[in-house]
Structure formats: C-alpha cells, structure tokens
N, C-alpha and C positions, 0 to 999 in steps of 0.2 A: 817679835822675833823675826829677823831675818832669814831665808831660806836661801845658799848659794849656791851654785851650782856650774862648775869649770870641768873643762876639758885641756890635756893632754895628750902626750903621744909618746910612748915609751921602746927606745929602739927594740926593733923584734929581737935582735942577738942578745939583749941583757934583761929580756922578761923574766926568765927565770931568777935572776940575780934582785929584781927589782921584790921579786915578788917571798926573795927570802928574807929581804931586809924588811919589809912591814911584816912579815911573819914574827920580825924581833926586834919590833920597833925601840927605841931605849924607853925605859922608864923615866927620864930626865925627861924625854921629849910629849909624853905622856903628860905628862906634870906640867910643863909649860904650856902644851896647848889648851888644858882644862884652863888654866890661873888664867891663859889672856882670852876667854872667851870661846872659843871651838867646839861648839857641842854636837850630838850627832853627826859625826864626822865621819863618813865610809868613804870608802874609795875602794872604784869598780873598775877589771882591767878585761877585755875584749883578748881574744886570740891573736890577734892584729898589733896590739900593744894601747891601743886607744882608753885611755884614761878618763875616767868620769871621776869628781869628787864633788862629793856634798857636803855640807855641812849648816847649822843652826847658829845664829848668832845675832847678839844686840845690834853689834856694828861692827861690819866687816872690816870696815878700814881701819877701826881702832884694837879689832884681834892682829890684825896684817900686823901693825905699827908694834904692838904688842910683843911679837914673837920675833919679830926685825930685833927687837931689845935684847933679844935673848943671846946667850951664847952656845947653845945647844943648836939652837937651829942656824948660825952660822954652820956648823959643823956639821948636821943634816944635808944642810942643802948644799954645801960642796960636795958630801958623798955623794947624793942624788944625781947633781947634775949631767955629770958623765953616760948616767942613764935612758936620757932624753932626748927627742929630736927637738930641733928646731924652736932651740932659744934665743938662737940668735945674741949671745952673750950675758942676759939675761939670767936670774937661777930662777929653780920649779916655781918657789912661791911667787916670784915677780911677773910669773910668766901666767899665773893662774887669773883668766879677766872671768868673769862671772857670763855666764847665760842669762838672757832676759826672761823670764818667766812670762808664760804664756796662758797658763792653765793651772789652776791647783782646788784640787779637790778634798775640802778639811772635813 
C-alpha cells in the first residue's frame, strides 16, 4: 500500500467556505473515491489555510487517472478551485504532487 501525502493552500477568505463543503462532501464523491482506489483519506486544514492530505493506495496514479474518469470530480474540482491559492491554472487534484517520505513508523 502506498502512503501519500500532499500539501495545499487554501485562500484565508474562503476557509470557512472550504471547510463547509468537506463538512458535505457529496455522496457520489464518496463513492467514486472508495471505487478508484482512495483509502484513508483525511484532509488537515491549519489556521493559515495550509492543506495536508493523506491518503492510502495501491497506485496513486492509477486512483488520479481513476477519478480524472469521473464526472463528479469534474464537478468537484471546478467548485474547489476558486478556493485555492496558487494553481497556477491547474485544478486541486492536478496540483496535488506527493511529499517524499522520509520516516515511517509501522
């Protein structure tokens, strides 16, 4: 199992707004992430807006490619993006590159 682990940045003005939308996340989106792979999936938001996501997976790039198929997460990550800094044209999930892991203690 893969362990991954990304960083964002969530404008300060729409933290609240960001943080009502995973409060209600859709159940359609729910469902796609389980079907393409996305296990243990938290996501940790700082006062600042700084964004940690983790998550568990066989292959990341084939949950990515996975959930790219999808038309729910078209529709996620256009709501999302507006929320974000510095994507640079890019959406959330495009923008999510992995942390190198350095330490893990099982």
């Amino acid at each position: 199992m893969q362990r991954v682990c990304f960083l964002l940045k969530v404008r300060e003005d729409r933290i609240a707004e960001y943080r009502a939308h995973h409060a209600a996340v859709w159940p359609e989106m729910r469902e796609a992430l389980a079907a393409t792979g996305w296990h243990n999936y938290s996501l940790f938001l700082r006062e600042d807006g700084l964004l940690v996501g983790y998550l568990e997976t066989e292959d990341f790039e084939a949950a990515k490619a996975g959930m790219e198929a999808t038309d729910v997460n078209a529709r996620w990550q256009a709501e999302m993006a507006p929320l974000f800094e510095s994507l640079d044209g890019a959406r959330p999930d495009e923008a999510m590159k992995p942390l190198t892991e350095v330490f893990h203690l099982a």
